[in-house]
N, CA, C and O atoms as a GROMACS GRO file, in nm:
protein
  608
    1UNK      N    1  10.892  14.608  10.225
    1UNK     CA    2  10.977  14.530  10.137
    1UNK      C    3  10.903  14.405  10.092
    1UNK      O    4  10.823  14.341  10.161
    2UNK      N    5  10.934  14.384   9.987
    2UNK     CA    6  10.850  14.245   9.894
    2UNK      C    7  10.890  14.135   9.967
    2UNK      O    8  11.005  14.164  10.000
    3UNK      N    9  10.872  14.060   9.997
    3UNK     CA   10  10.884  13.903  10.012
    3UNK      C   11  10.873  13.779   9.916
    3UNK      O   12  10.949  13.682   9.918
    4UNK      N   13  10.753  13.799   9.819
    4UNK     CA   14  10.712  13.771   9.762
    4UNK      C   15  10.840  13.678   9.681
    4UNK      O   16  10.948  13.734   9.662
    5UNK      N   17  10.815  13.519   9.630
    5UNK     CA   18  10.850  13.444   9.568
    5UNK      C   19  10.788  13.347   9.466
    5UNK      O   20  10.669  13.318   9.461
    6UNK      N   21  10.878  13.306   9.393
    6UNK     CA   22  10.853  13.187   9.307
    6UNK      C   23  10.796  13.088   9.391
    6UNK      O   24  10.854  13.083   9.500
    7UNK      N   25  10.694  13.002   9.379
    7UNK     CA   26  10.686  12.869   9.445
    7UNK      C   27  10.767  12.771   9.426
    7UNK      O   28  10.806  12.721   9.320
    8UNK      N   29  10.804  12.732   9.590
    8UNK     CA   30  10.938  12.632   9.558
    8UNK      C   31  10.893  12.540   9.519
    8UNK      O   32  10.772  12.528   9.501
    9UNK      N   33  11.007  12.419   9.485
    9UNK     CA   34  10.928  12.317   9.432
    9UNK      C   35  11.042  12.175   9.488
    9UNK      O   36  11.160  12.188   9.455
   10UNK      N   37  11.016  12.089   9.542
   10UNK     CA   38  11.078  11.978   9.542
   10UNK      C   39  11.112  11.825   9.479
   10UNK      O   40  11.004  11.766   9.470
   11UNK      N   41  11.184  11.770   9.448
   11UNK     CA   42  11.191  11.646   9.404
   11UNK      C   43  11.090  11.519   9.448
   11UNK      O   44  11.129  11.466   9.553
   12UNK      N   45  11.004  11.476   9.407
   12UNK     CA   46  10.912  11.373   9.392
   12UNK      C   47  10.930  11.259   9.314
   12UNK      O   48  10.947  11.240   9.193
   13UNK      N   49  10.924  11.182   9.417
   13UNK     CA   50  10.989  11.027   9.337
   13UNK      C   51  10.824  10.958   9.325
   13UNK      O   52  10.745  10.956   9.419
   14UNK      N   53  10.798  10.911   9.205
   14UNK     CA   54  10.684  10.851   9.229
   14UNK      C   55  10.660  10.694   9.187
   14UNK      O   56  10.758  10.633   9.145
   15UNK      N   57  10.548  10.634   9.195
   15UNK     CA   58  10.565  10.486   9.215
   15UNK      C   59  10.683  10.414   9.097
   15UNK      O   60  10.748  10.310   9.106
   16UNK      N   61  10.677  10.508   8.999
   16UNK     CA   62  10.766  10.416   8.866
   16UNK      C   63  10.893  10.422   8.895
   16UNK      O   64  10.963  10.344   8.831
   17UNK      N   65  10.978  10.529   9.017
   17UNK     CA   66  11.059  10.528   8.985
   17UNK      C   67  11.110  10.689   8.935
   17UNK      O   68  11.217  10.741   8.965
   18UNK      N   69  11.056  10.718   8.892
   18UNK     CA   70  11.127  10.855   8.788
   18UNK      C   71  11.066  10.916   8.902
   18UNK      O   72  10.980  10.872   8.979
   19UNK      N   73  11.145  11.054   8.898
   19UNK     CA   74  11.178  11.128   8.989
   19UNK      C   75  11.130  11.284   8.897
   19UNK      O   76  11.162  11.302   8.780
   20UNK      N   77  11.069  11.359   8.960
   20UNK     CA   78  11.012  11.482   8.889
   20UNK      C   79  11.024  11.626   8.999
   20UNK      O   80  11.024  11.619   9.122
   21UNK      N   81  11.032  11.727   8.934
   21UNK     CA   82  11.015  11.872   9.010
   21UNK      C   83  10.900  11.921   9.004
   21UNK      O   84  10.843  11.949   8.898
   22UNK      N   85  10.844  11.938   9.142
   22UNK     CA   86  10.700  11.941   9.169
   22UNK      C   87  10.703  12.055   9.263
   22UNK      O   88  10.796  12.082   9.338
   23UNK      N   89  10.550  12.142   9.246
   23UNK     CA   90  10.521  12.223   9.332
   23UNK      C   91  10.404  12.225   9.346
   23UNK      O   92  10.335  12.152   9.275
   24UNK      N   93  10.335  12.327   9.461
   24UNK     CA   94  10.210  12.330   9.460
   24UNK      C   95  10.170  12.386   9.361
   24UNK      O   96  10.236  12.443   9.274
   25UNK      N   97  10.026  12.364   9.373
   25UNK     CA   98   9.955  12.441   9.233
   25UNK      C   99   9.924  12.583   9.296
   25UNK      O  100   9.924  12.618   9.414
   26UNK      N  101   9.902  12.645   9.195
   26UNK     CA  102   9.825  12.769   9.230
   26UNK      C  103   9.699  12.796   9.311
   26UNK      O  104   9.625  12.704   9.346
   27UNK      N  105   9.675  12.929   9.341
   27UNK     CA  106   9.554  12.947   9.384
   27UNK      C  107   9.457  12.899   9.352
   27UNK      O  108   9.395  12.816   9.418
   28UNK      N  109   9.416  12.956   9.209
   28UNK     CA  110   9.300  12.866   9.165
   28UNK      C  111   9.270  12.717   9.180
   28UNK      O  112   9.168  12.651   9.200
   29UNK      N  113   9.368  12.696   9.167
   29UNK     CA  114   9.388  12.554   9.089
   29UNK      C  115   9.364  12.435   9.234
   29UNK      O  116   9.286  12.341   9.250
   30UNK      N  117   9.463  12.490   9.313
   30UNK     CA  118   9.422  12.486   9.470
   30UNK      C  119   9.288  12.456   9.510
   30UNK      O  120   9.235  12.350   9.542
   31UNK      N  121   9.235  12.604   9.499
   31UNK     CA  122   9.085  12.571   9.560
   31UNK      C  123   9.019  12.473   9.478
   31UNK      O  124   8.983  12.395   9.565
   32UNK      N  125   8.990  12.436   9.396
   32UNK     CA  126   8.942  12.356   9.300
   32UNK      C  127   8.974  12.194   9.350
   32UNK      O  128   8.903  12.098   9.380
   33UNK      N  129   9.126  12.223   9.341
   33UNK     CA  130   9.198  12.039   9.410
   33UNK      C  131   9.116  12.036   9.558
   33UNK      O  132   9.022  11.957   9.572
   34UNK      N  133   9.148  12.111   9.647
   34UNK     CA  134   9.113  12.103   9.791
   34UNK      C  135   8.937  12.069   9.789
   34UNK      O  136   8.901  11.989   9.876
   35UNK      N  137   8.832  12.123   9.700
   35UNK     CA  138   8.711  12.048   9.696
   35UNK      C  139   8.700  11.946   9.627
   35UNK      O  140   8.602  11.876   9.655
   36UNK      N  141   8.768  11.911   9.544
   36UNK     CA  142   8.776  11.779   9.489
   36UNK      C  143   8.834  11.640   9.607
   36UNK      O  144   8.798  11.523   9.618
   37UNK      N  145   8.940  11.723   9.681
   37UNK     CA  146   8.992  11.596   9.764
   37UNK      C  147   8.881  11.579   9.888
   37UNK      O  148   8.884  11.481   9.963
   38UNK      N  149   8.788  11.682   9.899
   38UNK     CA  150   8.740  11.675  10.009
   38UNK      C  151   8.594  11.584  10.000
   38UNK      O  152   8.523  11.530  10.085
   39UNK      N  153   8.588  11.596   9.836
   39UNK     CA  154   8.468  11.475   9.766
   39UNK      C  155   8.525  11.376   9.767
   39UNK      O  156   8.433  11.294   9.761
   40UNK      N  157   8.647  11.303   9.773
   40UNK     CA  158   8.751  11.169   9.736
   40UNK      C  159   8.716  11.135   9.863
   40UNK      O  160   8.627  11.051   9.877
   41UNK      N  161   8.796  11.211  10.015
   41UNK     CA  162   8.812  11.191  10.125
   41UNK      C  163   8.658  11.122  10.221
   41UNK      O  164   8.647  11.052  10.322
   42UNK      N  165   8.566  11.180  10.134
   42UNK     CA  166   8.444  11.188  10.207
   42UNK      C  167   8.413  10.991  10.210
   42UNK      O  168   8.375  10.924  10.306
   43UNK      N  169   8.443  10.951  10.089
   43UNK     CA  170   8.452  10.804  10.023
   43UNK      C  171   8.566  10.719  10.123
   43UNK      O  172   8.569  10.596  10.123
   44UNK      N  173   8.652  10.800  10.203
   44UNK     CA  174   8.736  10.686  10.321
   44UNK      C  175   8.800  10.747  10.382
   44UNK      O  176   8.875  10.836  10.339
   45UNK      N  177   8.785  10.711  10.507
   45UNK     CA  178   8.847  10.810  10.629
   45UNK      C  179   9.048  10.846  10.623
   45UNK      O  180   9.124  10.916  10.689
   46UNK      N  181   9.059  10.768  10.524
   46UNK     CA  182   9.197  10.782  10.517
   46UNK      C  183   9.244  10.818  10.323
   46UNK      O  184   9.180  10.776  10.227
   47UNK      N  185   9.351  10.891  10.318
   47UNK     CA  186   9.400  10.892  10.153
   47UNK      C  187   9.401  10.825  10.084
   47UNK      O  188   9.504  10.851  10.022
   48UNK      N  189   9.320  10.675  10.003
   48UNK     CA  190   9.356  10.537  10.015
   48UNK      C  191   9.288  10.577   9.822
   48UNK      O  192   9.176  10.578   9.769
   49UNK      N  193   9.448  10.608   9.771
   49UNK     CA  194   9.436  10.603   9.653
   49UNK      C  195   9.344  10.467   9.529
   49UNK      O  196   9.312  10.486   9.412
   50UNK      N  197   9.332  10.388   9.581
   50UNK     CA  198   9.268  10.298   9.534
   50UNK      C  199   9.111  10.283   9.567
   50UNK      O  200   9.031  10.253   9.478
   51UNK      N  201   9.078  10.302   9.679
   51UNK     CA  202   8.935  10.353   9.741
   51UNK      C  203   8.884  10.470   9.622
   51UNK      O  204   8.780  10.459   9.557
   52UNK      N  205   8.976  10.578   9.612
   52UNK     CA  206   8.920  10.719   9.553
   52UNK      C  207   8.913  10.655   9.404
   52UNK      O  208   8.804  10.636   9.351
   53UNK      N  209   9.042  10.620   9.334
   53UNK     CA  210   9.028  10.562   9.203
   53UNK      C  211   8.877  10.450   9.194
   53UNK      O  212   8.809  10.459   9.092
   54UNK      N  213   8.830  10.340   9.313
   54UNK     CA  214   8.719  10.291   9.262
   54UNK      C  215   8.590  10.391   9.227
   54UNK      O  216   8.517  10.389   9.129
   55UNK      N  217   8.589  10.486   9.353
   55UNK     CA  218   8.529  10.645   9.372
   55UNK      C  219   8.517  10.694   9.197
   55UNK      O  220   8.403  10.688   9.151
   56UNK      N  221   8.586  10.722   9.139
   56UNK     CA  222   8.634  10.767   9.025
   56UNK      C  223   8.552  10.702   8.932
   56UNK      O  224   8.442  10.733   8.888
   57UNK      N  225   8.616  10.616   8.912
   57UNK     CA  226   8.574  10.489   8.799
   57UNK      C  227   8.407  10.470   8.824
   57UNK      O  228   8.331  10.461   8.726
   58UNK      N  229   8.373  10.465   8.917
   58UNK     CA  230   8.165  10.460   8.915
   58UNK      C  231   8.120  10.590   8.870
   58UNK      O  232   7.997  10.598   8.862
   59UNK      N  233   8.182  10.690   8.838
   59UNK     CA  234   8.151  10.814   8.836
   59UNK      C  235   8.090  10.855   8.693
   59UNK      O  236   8.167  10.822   8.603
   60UNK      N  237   7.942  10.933   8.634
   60UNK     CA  238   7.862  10.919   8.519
   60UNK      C  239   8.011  10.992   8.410
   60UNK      O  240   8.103  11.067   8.442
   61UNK      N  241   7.990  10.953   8.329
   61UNK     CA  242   8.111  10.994   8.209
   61UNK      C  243   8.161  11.120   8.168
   61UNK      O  244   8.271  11.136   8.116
   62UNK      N  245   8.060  11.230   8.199
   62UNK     CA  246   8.037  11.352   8.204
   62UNK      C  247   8.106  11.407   8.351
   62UNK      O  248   8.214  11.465   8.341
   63UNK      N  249   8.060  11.393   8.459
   63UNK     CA  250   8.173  11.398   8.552
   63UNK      C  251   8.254  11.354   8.557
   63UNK      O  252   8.323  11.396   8.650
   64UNK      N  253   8.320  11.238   8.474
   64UNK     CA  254   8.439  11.183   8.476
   64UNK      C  255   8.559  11.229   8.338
   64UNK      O  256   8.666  11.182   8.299
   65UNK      N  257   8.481  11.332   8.302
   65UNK     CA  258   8.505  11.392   8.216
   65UNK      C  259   8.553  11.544   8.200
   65UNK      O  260   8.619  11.596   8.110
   66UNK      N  261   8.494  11.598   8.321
   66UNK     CA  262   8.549  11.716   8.400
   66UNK      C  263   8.626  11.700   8.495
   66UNK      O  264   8.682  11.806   8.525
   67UNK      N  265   8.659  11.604   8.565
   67UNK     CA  266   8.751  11.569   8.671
   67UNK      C  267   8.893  11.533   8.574
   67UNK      O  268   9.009  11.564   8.605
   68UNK      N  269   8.841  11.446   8.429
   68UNK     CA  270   9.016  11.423   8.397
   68UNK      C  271   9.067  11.573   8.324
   68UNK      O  272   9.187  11.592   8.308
   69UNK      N  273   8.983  11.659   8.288
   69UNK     CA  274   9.006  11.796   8.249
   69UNK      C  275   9.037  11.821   8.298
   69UNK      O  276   9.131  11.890   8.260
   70UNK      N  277   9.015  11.811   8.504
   70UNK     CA  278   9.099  11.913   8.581
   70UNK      C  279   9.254  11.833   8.584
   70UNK      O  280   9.360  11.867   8.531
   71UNK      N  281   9.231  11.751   8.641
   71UNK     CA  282   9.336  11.658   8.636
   71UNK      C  283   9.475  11.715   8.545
   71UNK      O  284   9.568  11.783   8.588
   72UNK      N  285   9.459  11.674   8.440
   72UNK     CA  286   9.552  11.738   8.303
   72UNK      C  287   9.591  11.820   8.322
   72UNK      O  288   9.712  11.829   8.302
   73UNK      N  289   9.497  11.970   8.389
   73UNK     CA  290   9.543  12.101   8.404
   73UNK      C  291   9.628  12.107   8.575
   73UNK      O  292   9.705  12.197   8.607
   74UNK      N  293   9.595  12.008   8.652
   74UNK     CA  294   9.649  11.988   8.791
   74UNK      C  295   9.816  11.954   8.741
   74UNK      O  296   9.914  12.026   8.755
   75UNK      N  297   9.808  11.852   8.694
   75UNK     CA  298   9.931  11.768   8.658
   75UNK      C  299  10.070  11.850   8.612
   75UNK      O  300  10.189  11.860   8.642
   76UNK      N  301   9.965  11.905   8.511
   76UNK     CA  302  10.050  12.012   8.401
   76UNK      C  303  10.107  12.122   8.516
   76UNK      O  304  10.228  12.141   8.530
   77UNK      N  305  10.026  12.178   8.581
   77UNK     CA  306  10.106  12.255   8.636
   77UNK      C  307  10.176  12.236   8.778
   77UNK      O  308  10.252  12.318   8.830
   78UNK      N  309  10.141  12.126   8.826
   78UNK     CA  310  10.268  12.108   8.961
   78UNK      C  311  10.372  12.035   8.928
   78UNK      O  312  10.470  12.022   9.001
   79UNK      N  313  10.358  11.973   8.798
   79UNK     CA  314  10.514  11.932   8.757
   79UNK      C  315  10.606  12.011   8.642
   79UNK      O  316  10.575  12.017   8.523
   80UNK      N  317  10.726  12.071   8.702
   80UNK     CA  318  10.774  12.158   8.668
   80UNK      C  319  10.873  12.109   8.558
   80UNK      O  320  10.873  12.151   8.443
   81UNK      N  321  10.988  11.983   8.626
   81UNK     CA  322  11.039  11.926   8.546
   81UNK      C  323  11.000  11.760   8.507
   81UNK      O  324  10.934  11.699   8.591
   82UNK      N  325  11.032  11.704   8.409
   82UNK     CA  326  10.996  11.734   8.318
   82UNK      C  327  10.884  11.857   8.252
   82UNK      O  328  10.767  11.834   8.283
   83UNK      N  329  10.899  11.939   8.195
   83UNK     CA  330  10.761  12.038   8.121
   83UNK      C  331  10.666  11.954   8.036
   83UNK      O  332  10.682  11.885   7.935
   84UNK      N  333  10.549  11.989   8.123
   84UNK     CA  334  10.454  11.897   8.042
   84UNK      C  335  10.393  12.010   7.971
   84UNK      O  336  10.418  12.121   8.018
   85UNK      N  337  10.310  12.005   7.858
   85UNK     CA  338  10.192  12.080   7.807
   85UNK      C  339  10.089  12.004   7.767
   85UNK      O  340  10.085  11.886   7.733
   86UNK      N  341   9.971  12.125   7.779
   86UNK     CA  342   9.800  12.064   7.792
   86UNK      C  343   9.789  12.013   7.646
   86UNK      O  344   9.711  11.921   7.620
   87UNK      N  345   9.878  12.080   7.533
   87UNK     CA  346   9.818  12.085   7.433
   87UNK      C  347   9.990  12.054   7.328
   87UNK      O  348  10.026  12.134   7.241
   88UNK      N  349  10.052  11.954   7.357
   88UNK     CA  350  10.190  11.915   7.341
   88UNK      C  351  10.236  11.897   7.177
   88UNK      O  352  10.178  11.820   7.101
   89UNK      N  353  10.336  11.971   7.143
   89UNK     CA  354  10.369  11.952   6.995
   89UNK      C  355  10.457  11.858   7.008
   89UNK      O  356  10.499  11.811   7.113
   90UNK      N  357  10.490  11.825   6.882
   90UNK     CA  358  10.622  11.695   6.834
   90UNK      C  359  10.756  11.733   6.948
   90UNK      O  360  10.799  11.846   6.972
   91UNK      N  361  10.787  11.650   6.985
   91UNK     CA  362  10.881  11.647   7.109
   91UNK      C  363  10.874  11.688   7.238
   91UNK      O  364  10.962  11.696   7.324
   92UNK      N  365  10.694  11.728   7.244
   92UNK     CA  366  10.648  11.766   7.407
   92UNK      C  367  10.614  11.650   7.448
   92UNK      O  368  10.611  11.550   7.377
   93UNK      N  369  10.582  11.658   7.582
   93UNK     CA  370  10.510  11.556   7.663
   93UNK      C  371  10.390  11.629   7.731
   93UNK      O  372  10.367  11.730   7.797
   94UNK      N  373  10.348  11.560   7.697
   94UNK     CA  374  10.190  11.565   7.776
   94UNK      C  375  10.109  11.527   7.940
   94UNK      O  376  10.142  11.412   7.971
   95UNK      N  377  10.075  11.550   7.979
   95UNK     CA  378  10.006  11.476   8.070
   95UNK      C  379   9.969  11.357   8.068
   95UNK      O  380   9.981  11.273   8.158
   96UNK      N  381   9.911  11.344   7.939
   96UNK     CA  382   9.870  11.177   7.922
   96UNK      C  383   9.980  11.085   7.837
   96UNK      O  384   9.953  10.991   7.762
   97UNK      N  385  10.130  11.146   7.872
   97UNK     CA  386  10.247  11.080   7.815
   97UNK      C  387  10.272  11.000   7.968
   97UNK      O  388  10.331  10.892   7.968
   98UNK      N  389  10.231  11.053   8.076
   98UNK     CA  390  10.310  10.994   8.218
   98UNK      C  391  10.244  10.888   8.260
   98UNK      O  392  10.122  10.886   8.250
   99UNK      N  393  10.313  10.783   8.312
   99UNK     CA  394  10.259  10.675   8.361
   99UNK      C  395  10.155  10.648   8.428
   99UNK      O  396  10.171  10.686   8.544
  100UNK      N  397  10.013  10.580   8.403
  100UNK     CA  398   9.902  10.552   8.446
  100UNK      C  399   9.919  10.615   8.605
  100UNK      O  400   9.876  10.721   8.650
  101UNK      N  401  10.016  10.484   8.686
  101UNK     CA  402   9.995  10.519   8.822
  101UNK      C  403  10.122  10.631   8.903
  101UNK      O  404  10.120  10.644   9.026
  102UNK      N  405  10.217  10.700   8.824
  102UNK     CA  406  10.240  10.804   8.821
  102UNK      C  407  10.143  10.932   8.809
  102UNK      O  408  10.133  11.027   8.886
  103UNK      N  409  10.087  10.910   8.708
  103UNK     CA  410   9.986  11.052   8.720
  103UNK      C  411   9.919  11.059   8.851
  103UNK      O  412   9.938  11.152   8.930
  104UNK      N  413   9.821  10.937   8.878
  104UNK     CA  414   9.741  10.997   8.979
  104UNK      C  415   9.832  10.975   9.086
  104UNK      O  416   9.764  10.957   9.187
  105UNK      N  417   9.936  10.969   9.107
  105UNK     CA  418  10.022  10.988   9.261
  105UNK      C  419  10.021  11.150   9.208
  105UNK      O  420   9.931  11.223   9.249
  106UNK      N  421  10.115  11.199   9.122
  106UNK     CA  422  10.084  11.312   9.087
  106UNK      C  423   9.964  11.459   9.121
  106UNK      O  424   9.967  11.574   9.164
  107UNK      N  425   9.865  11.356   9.065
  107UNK     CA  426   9.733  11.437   9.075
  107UNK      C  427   9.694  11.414   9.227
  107UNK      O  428   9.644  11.513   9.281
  108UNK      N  429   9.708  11.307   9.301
  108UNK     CA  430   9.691  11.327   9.494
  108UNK      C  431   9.742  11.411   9.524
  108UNK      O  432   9.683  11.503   9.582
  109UNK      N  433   9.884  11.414   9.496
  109UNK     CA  434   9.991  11.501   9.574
  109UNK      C  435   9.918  11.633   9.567
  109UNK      O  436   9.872  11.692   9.665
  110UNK      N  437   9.912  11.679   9.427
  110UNK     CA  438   9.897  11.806   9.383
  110UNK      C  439   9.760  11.853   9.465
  110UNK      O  440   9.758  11.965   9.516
  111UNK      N  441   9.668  11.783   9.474
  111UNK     CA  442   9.551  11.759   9.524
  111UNK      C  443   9.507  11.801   9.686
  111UNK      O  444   9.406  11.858   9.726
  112UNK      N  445   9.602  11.758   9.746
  112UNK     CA  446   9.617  11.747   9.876
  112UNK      C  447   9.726  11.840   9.902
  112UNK      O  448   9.791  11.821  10.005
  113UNK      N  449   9.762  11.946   9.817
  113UNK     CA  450   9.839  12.042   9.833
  113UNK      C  451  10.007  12.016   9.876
  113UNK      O  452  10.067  12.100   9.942
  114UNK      N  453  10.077  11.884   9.826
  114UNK     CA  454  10.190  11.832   9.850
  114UNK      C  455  10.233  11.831  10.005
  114UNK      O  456  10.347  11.870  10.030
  115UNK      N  457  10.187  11.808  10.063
  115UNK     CA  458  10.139  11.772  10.177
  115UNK      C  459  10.283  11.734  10.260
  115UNK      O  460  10.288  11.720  10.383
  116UNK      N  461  10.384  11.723  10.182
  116UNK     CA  462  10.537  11.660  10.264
  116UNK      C  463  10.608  11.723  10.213
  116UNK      O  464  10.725  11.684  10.204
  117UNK      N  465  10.563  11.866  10.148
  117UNK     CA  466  10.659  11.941  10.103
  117UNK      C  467  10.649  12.047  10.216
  117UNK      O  468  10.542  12.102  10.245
  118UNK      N  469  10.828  12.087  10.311
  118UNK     CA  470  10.784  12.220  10.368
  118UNK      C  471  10.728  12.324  10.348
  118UNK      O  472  10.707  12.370  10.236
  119UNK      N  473  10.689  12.384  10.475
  119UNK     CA  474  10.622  12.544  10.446
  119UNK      C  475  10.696  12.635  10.483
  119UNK      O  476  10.672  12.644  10.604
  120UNK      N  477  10.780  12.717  10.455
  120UNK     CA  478  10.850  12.839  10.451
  120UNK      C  479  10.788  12.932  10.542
  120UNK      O  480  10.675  12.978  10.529
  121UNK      N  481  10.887  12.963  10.658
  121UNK     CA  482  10.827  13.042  10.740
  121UNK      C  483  10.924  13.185  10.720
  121UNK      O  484  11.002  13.201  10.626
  122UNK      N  485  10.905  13.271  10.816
  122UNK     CA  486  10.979  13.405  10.830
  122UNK      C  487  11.117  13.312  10.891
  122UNK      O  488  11.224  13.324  10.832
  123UNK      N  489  11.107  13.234  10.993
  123UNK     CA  490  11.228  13.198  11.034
  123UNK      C  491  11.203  13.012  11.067
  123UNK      O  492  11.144  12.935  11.144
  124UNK      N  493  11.262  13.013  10.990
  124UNK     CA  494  11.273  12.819  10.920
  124UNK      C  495  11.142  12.783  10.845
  124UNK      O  496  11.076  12.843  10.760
  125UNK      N  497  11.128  12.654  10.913
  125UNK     CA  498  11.018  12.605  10.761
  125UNK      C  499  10.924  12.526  10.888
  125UNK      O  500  10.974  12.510  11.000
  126UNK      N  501  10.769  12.474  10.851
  126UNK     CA  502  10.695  12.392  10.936
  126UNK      C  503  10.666  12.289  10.820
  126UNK      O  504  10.724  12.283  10.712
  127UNK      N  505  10.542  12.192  10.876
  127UNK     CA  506  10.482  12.126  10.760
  127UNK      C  507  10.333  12.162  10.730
  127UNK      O  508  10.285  12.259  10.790
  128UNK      N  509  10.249  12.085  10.633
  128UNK     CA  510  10.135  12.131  10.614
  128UNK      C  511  10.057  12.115  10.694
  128UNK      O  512   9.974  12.203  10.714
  129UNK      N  513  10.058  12.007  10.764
  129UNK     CA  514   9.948  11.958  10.910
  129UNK      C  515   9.961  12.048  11.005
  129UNK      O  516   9.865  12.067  11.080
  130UNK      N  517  10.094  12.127  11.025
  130UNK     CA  518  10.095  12.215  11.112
  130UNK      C  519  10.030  12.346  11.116
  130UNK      O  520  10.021  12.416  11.217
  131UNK      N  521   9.974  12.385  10.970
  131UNK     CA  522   9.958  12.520  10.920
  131UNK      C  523   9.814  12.468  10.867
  131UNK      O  524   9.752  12.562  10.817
  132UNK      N  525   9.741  12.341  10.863
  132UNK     CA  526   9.627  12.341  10.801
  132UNK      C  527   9.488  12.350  10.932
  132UNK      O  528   9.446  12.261  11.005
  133UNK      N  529   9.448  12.484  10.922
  133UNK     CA  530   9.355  12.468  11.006
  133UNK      C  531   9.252  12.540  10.986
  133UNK      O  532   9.192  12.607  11.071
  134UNK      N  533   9.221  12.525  10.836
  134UNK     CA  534   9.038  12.502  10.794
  134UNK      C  535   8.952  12.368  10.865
  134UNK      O  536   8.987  12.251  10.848
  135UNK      N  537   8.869  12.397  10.922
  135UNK     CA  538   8.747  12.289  10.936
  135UNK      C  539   8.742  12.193  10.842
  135UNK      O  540   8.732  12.210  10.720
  136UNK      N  541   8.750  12.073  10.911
  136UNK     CA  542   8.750  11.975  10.711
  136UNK      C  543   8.620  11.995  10.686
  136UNK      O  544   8.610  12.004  10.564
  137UNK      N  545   8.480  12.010  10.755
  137UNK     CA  546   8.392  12.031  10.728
  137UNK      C  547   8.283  12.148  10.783
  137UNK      O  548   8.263  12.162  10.904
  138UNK      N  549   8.228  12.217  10.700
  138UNK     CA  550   8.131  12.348  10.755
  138UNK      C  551   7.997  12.299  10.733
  138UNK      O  552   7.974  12.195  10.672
  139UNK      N  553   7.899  12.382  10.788
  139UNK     CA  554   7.814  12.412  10.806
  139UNK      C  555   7.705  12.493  10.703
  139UNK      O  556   7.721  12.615  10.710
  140UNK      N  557   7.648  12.470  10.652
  140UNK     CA  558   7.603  12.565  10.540
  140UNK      C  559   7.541  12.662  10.630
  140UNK      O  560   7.474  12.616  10.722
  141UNK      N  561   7.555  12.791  10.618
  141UNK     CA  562   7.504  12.935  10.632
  141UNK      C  563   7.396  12.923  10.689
  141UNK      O  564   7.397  12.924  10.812
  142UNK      N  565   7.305  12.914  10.638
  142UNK     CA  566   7.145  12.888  10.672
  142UNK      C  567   7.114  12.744  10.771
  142UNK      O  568   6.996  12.710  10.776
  143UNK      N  569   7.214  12.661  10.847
  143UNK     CA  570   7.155  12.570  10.939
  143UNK      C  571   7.238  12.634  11.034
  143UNK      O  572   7.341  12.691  10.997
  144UNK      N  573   7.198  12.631  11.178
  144UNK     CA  574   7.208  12.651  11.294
  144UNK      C  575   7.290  12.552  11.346
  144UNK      O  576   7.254  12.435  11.363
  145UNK      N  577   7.428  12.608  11.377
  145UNK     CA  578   7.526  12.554  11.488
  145UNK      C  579   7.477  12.540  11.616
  145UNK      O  580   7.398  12.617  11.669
  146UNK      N  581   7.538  12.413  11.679
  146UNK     CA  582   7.465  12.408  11.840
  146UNK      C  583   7.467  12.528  11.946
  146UNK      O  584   7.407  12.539  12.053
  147UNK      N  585   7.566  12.625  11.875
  147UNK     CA  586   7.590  12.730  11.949
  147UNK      C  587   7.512  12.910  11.910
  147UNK      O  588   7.534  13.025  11.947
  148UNK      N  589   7.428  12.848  11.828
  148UNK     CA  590   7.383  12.957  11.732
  148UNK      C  591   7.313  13.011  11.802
  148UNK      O  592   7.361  12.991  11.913
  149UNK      N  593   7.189  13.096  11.818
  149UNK     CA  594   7.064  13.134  11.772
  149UNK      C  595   6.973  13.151  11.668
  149UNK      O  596   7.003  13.218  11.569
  150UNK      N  597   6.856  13.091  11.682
  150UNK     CA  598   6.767  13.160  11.584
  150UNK      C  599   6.709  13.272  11.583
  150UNK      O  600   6.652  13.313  11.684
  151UNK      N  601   6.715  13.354  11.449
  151UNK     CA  602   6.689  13.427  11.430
  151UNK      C  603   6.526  13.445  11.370
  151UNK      O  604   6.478  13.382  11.275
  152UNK      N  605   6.459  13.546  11.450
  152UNK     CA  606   6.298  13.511  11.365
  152UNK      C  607   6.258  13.665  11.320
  152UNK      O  608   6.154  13.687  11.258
   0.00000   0.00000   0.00000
């Protein structure tokens, strides 16, 4: 039998005030946020949105230029209500219609995989800290863990 669902989505109040329907992003979109936060994170041992934004802002124009591309496409799709579009006609809203420091609360959240939104189990719900247990950091392939062998 299917299980299979819509991604839920919860109410997100963010710094302005306005209140939005938010979900995680997709797969793709996911993996993409999760190496991006893990380049932000690397810049301060803690989420410290203003640390990552200075992070940001030193960044050559061209990378800062593919990051607000993802961004736009992050935004756009974990906020459900209001409907934003990438590419907005007369009476849409856009991504770059939402408030400076709304968006990037936005783009963290989404980033960090909404992180205070439950996780849906077979029987009740957990949170994300409880269910996140990738390595924050690996090993590249080719260097030797203390537990390895070399191979010759």
């Amino acid at each position: 039998m299917n299980q299979w669902t819509k991604r839920q989505s919860i109410s997100l109040t963010c710094p302005s005030g306005n209140v939005v329907i938010a979900r995680r992003p997709g797969p793709d979109l996911a993996l993409k946020a999760g190496k991006i936060a893990r380049i932000l994170q690397r810049q301060t041992t803690t989420i410290d949105i203003n640390k990552q934004l200075e992070f940001i802002e030193q960044m050559p124009d061209d990378e800062l230029d593919k990051l607000m591309g993802f961004a736009r496409i992050l935004v756009s799709d974990v906020v459900v209500q209001p409907s934003l579009s990438l590419h907005p006609k007369e009476g849409q809203l856009g991504p770059d219609d939402v408030p400076l420091n709304d968006f990037w609360y936005i783009f963290t959240w989404g980033m960090n995989g909404g992180p205070d939104m439950p996780v849906k189990l077979t029987e009740g719900e957990t949170t994300v800290a409880a269910v996140d247990t990738f390595p924050a950091e690996q090993s590249r392939s080719d260097e030797l863990s203390g537990d390895s062998e070399q191979i010759q």
